[in-house]
N, C-alpha and C positions, 0 to 999 in steps of 0.2 A: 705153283702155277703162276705165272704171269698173267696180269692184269690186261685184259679187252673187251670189255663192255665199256659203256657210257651209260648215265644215266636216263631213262627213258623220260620222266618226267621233272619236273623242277615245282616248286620246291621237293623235294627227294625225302618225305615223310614216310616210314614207313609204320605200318598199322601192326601186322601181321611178319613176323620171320620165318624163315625155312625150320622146318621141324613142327614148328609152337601147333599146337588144338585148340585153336579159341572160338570155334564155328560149330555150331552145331544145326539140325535140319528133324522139323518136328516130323514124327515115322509118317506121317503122312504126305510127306514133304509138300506140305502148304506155306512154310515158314521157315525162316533163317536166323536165327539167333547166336548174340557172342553168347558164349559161354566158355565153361571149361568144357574140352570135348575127352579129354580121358575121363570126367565123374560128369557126363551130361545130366539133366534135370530128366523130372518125371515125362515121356511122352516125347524124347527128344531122342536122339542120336549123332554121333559124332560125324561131319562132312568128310573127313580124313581118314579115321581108322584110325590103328593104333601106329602104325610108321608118319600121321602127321604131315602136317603143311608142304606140298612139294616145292612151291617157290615162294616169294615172299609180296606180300599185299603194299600195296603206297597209295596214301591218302591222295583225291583226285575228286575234284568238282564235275558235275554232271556235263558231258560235252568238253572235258579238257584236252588239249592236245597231247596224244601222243606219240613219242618218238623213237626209229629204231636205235636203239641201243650197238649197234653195229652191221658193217657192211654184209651184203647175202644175198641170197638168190629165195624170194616169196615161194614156200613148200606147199602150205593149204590154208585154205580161211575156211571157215563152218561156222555152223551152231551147234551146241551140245547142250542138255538139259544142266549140265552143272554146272559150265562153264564157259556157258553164253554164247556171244561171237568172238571166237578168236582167229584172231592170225598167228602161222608159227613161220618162223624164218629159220635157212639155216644157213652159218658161218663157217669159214675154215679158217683156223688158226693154229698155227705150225705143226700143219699136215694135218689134224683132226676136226671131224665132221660135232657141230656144234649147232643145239635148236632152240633159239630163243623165243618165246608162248607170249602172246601179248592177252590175257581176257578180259570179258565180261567188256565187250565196247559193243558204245551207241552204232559203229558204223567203221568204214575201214578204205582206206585210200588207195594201196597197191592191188594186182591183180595177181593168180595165181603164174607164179615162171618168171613174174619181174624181179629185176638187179636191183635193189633197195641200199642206197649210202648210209650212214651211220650218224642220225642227226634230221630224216627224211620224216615227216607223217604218216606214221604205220593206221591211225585211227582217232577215235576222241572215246574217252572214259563215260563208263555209265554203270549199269547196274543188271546185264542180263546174268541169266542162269541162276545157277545157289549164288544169293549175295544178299547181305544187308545193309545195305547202301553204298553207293558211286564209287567206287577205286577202280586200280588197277591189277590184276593179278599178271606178278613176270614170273614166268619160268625159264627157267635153263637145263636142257638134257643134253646128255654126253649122245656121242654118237652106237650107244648100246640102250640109249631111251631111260636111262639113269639119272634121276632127278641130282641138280648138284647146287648148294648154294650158292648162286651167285655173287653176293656182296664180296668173298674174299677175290674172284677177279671183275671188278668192277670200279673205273678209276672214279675220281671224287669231281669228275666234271657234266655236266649237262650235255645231253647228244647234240640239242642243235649247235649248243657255241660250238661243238667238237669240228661240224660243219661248215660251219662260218669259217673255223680254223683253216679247215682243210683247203678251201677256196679260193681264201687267202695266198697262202703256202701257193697252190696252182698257179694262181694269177703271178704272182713275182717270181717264181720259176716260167715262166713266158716271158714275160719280160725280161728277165737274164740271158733269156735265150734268142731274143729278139736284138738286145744287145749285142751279145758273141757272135752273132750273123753279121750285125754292121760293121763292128771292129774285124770281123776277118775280111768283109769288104774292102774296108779303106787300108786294110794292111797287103790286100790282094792289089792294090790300083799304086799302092807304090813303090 
């Protein structure tokens, strides 16, 4: 599969990958702790199960910004007791329906039904729901709600420069184009 994500935050640490069980949630779920969640501690239980981490965690200071990882249309924003407030967006890329999960944030910038660019402020990083401390949890689902790891299509660039990029590119394509108007002018007047 070809590569179209960006990355949502920079620096681009990641904690936690697709698959891994490193979380676990005391049975009374008062508490959240790393652990190993296939052989949890006495009193504990795995966040995941045994299918494991659905998307992958990135380290993120409390209120950081973050970024949509690609262009879309805002699906839903919520709370959930496990995982916080999230926002899901979803993309289409060469003809399939794709939802990228932003959690566990302080707060969140888009509204539900808005067109969101690739590189925009989807929210800032914190620590609601199951979590033991401030990151980001990104998910990627197929259009059958199939969790898929995203790292293997996600290029090695930051969303907002991806943006700045893009803007760029816009801008001097106007201006080419503001050009090729005056030159058929003046080829038109002689």
């Amino acid at each position: 599969m070809k590569k179209f994500l960006n990355q949502p935050l920079t620096p681009f640490l990641i904690h936690q990958r697709f698959c891994e069980n490193k979380a676990c949630i005391s049975l009374d779920g008062g508490r959240v702790i790393t652990c190993d969640g296939n052989n949890p501690p006495t009193g504990y239980r795995s966040i995941y199960g045994a299918e494991g981490h659905t998307g992958i965690d990135l380290r993120a200071s409390h209120g950081q910004e973050v970024y949509c990882a690609q262009d879309g249309i805002v699906m839903s924003i919520d709370t959930d007791p496990k995982s916080g407030l999230d926002v899901r967006v979803e993309t289409v890329f060469e003809g399939k329906k794709y939802l990228h999960i932003y959690e566990h944030l302080l707060g969140y910038q888009p509204r539900v039904g808005d067109k969101v660019l690739a590189g925009q402020i989807i929210g800032w990083a914190n620590n609601t729901g199951w979590s033991s401390g401030d990151h980001l949890h990104f998910e990627l689902r197929d259009e059958n709600g199939i969790p898929i790891d995203p790292l293997p299509v996600m290029e090695n660039i930051f969303a907002k420069d991806m943006l700045a990029i893009t803007n760029k590119l816009k801008y001097i394509q106007e201006q080419v184009a503001l050009l090729m108007d005056r030159l058929a002018d003046y080829l038109r007047k002689k």
